[in-house]
Biopython code that builds the backbone (N, CA, C, O; Angstrom):
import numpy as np
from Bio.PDB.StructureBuilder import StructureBuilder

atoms = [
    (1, "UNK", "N", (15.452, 7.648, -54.386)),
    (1, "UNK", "CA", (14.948, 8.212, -53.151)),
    (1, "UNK", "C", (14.621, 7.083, -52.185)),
    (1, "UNK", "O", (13.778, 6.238, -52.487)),
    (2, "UNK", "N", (15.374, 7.051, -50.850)),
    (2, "UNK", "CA", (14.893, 6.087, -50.079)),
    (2, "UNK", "C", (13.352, 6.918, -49.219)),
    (2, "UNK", "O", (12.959, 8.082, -49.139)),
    (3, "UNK", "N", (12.900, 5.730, -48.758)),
    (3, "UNK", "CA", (11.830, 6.277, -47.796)),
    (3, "UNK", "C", (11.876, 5.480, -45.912)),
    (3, "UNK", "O", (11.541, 4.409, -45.406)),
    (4, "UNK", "N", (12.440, 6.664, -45.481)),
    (4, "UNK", "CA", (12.363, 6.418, -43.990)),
    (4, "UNK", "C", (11.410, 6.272, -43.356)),
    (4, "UNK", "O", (10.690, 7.247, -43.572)),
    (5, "UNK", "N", (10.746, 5.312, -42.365)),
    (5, "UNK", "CA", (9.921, 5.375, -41.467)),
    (5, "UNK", "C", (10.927, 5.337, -39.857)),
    (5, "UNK", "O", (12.017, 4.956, -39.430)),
    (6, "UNK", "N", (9.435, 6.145, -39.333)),
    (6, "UNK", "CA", (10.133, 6.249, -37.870)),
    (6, "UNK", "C", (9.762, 5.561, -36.941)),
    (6, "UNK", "O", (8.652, 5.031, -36.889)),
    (7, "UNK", "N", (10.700, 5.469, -36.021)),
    (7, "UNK", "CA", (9.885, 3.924, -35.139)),
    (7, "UNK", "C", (9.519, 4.571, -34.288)),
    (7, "UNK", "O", (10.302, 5.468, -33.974)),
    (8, "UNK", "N", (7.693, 4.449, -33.175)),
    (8, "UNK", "CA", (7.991, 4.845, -32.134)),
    (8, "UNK", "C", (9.082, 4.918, -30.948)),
    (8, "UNK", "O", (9.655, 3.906, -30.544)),
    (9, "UNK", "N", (9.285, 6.028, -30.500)),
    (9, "UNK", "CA", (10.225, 6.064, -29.188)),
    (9, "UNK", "C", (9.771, 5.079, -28.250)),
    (9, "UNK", "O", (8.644, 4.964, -27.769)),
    (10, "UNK", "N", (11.093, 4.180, -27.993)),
    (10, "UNK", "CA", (10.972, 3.289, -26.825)),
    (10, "UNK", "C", (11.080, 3.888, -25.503)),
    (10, "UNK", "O", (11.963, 4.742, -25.428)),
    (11, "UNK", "N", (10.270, 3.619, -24.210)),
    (11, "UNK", "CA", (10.185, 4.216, -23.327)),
    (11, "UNK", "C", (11.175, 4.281, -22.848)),
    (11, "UNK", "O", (11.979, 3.548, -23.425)),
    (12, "UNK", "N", (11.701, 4.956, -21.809)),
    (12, "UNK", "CA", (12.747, 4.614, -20.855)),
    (12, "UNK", "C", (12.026, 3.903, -20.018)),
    (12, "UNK", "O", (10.828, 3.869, -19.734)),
    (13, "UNK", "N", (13.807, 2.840, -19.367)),
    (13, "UNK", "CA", (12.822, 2.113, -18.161)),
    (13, "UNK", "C", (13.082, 2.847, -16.463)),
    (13, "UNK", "O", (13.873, 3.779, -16.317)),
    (14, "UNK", "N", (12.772, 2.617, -16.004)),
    (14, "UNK", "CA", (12.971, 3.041, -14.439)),
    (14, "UNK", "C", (14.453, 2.657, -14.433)),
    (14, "UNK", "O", (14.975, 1.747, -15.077)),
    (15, "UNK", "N", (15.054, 3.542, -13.565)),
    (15, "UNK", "CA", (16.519, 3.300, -13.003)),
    (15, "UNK", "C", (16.387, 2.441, -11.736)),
    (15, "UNK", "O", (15.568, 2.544, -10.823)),
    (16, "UNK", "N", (17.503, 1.474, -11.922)),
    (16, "UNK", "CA", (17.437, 0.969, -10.583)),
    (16, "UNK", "C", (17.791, 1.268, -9.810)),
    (16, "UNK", "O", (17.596, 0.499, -8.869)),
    (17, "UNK", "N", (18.450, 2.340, -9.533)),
    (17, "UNK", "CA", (18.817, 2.940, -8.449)),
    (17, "UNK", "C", (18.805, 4.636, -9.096)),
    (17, "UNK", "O", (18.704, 5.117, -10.225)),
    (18, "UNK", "N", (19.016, 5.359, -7.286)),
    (18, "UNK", "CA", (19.407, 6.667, -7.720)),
    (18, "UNK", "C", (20.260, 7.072, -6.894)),
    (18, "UNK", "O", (20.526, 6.673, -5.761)),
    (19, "UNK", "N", (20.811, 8.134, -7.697)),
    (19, "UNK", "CA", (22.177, 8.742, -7.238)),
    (19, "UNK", "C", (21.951, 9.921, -6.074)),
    (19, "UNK", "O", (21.197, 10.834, -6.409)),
    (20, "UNK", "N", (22.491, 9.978, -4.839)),
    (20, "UNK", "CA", (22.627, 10.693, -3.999)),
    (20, "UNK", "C", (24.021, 11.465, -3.224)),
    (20, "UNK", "O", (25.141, 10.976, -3.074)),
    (21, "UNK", "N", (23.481, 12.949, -2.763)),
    (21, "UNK", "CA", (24.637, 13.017, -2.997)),
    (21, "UNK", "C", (25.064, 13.397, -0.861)),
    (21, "UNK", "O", (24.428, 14.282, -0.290)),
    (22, "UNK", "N", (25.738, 12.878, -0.383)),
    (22, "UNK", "CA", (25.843, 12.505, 1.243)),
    (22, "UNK", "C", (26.970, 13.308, 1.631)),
    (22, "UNK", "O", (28.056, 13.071, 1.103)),
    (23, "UNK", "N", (26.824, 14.516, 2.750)),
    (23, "UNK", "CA", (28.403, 14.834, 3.095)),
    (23, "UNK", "C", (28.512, 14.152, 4.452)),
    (23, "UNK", "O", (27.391, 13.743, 4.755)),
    (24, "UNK", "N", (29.231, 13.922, 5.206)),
    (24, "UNK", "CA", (29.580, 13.333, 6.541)),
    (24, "UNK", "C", (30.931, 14.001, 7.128)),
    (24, "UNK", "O", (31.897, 14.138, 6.377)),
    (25, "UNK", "N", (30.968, 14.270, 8.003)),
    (25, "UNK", "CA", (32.223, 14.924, 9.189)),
    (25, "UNK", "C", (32.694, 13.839, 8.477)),
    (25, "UNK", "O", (32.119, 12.919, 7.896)),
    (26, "UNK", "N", (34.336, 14.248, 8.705)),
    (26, "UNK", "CA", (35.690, 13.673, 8.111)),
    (26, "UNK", "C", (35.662, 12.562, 9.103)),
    (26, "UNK", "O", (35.634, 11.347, 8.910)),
    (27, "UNK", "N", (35.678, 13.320, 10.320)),
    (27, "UNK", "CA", (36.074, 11.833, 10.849)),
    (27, "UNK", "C", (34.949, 10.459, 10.770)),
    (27, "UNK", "O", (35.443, 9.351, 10.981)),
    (28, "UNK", "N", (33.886, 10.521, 10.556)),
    (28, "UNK", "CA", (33.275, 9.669, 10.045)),
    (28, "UNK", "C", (33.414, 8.930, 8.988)),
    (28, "UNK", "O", (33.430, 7.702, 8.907)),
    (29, "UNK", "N", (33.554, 10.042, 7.852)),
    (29, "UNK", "CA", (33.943, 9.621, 6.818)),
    (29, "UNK", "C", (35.133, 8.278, 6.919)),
    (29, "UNK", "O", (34.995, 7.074, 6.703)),
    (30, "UNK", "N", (36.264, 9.052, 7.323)),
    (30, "UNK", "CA", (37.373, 8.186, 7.620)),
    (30, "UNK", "C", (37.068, 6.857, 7.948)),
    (30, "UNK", "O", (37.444, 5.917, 7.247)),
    (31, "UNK", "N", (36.254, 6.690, 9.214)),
    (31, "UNK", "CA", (35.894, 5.438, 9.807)),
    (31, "UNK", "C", (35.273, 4.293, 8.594)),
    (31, "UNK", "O", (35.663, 3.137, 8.434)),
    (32, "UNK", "N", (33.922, 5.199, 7.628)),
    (32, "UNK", "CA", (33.529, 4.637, 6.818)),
    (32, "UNK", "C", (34.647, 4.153, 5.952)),
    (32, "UNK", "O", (34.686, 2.939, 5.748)),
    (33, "UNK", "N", (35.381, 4.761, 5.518)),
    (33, "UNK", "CA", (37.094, 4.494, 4.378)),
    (33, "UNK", "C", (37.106, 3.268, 5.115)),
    (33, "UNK", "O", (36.830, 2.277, 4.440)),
    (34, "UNK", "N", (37.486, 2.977, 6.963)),
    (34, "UNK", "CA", (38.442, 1.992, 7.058)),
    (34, "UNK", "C", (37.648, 0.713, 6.921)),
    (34, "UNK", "O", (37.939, -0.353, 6.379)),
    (35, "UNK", "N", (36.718, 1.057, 7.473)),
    (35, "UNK", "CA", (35.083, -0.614, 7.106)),
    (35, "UNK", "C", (35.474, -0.873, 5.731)),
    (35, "UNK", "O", (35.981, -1.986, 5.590)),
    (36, "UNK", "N", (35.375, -0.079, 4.535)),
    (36, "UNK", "CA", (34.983, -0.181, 3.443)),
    (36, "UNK", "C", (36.335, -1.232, 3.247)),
    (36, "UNK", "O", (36.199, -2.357, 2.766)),
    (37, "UNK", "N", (37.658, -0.682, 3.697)),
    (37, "UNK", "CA", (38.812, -1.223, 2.921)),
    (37, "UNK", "C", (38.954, -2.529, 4.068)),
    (37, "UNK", "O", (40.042, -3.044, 3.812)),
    (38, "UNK", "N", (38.575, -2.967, 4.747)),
    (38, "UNK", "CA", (38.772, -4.210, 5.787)),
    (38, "UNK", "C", (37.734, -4.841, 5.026)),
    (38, "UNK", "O", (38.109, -5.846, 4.423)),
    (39, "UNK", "N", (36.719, -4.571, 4.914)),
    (39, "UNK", "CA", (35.386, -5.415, 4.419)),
    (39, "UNK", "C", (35.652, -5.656, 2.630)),
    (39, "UNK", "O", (34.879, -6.366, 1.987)),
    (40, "UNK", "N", (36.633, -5.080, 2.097)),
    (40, "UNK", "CA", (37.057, -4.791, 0.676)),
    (40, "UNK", "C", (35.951, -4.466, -0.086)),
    (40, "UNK", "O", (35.994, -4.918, -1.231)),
    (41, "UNK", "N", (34.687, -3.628, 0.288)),
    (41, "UNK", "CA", (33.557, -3.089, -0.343)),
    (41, "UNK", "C", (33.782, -1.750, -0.432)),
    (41, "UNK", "O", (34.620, -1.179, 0.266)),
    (42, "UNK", "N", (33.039, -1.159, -1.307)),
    (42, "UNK", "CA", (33.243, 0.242, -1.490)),
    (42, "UNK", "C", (32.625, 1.163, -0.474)),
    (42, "UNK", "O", (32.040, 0.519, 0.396)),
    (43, "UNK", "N", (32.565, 2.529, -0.299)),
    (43, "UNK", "CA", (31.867, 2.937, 0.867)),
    (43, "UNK", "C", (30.645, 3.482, 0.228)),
    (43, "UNK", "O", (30.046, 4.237, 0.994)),
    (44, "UNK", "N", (30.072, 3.335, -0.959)),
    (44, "UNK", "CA", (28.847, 3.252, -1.465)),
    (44, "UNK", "C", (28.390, 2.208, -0.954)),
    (44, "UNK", "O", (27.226, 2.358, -0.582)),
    (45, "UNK", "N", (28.909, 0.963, -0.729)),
    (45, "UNK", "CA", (28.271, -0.364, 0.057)),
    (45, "UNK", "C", (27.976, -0.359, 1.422)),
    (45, "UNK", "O", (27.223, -1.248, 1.818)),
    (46, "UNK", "N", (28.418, 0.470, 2.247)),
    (46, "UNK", "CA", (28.373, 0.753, 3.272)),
    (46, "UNK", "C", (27.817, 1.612, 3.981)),
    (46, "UNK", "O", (27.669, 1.532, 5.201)),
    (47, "UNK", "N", (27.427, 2.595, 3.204)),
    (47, "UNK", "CA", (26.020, 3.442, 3.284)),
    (47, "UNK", "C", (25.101, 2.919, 2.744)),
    (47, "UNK", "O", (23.986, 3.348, 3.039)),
    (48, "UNK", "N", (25.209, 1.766, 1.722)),
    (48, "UNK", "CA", (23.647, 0.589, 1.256)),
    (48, "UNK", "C", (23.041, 0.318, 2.770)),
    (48, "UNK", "O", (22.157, 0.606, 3.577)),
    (49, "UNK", "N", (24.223, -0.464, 2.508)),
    (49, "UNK", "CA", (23.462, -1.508, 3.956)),
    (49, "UNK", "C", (23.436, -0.661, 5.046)),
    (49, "UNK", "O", (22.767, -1.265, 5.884)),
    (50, "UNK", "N", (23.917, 0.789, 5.679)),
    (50, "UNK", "CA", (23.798, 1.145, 6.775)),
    (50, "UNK", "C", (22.194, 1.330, 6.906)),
    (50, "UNK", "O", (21.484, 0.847, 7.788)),
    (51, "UNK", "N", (21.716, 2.298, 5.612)),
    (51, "UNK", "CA", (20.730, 2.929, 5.372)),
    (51, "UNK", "C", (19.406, 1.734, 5.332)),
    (51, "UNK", "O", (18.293, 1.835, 5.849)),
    (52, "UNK", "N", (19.868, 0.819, 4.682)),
    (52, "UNK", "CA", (18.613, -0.429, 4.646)),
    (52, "UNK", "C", (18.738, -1.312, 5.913)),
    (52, "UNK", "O", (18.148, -2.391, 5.846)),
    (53, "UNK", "N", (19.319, -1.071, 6.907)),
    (53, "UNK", "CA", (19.386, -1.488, 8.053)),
    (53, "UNK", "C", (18.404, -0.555, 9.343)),
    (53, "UNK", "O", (17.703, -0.846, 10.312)),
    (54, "UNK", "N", (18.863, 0.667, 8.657)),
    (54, "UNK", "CA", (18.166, 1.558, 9.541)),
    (54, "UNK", "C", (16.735, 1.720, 9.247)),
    (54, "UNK", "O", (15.956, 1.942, 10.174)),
    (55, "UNK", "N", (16.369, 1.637, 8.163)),
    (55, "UNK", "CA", (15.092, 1.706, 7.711)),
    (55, "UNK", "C", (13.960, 0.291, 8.542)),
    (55, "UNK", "O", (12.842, 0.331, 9.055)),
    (56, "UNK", "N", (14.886, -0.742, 8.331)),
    (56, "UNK", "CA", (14.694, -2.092, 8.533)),
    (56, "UNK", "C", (14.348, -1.893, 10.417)),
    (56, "UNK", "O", (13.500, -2.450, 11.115)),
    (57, "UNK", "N", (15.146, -1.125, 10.684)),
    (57, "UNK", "CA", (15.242, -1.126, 12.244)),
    (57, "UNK", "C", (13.496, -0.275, 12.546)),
    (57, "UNK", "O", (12.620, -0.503, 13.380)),
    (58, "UNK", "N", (13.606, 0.740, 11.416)),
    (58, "UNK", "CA", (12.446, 2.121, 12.279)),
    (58, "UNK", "C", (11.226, 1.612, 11.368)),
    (58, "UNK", "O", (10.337, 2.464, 11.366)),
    (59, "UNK", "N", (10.952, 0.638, 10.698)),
    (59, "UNK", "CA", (10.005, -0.040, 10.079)),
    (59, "UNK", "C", (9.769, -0.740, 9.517)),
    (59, "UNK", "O", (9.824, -0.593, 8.296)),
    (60, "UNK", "N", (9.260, -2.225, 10.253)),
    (60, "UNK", "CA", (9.848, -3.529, 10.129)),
    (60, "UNK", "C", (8.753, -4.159, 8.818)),
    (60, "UNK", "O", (8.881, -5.131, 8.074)),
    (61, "UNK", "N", (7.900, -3.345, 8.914)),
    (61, "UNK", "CA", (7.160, -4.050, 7.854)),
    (61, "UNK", "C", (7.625, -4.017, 6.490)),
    (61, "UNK", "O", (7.051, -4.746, 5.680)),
    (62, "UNK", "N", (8.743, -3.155, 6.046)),
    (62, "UNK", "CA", (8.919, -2.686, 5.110)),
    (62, "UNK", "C", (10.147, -3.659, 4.599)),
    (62, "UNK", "O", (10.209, -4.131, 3.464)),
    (63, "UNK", "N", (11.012, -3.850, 5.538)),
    (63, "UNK", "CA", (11.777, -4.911, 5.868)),
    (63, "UNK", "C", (11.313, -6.550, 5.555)),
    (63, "UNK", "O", (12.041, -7.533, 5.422)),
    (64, "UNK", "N", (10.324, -6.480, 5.515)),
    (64, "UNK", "CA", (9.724, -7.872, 5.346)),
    (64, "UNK", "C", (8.765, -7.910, 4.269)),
    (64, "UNK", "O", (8.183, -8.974, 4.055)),
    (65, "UNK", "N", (8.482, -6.728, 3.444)),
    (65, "UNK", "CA", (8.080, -6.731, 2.043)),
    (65, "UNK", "C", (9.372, -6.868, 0.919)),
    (65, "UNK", "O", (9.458, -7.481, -0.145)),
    (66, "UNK", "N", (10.491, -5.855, 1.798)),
    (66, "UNK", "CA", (12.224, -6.270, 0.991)),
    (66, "UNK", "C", (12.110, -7.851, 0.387)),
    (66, "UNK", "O", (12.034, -8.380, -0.721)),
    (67, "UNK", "N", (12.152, -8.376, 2.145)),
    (67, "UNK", "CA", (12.520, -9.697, 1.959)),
    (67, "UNK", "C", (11.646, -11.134, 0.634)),
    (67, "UNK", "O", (12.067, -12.073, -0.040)),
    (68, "UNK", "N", (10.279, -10.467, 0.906)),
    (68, "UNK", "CA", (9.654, -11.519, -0.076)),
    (68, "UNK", "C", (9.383, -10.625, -1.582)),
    (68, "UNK", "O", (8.459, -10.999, -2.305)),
    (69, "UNK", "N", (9.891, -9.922, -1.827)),
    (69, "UNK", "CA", (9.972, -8.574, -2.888)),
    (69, "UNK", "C", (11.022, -7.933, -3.185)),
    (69, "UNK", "O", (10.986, -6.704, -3.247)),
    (70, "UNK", "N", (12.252, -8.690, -3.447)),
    (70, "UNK", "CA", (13.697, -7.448, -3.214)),
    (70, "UNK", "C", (13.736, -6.760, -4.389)),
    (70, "UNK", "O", (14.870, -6.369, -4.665)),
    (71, "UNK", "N", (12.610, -6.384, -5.437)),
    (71, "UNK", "CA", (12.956, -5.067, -6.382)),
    (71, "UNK", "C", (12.521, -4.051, -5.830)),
    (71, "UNK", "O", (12.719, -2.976, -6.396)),
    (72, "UNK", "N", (11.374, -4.100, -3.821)),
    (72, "UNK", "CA", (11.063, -3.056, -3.553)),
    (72, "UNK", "C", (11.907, -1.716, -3.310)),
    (72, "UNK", "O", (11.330, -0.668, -3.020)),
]
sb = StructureBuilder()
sb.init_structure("model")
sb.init_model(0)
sb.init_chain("A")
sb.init_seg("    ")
for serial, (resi, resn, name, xyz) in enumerate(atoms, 1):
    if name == "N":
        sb.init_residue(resn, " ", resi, " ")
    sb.init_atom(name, np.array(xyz, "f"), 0.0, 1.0, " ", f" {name:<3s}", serial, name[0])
structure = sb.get_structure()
């Protein structure tokens, strides 16, 4: 007879990111396609940085906790 012990459950950790889900008019879309493939980034990269730009723009303090803090 063996004897099993159980290990506590390891927590999960925080995700570093989360998944969202974005529709946009085609023709936008499109535009985003052509950035993405000139810039050779994906257009997940391009809604990164649009979105942390805009944030950056409508509240700068937050922008400058990024900067000396980038896991914020």
């Amino acid at each position: 007879m063996t004897s099993e012990t159980s290990l506590p459950a390891k927590p999960k950790p925080e995700p570093k990111s989360t998944r969202a889900s974005v529709s946009f008019p085609r023709e936008l879309y499109d535009t985003v396609e052509q950035l993405a493939a000139e810039k050779k980034v994906s257009v997940a990269w391009i809604v990164r940085d649009a979105v942390e730009k805009y944030v950056a723009d409508q509240w700068p303090l937050f922008a400058d906790e990024k900067r000396k803090n980038p896991s914020v």
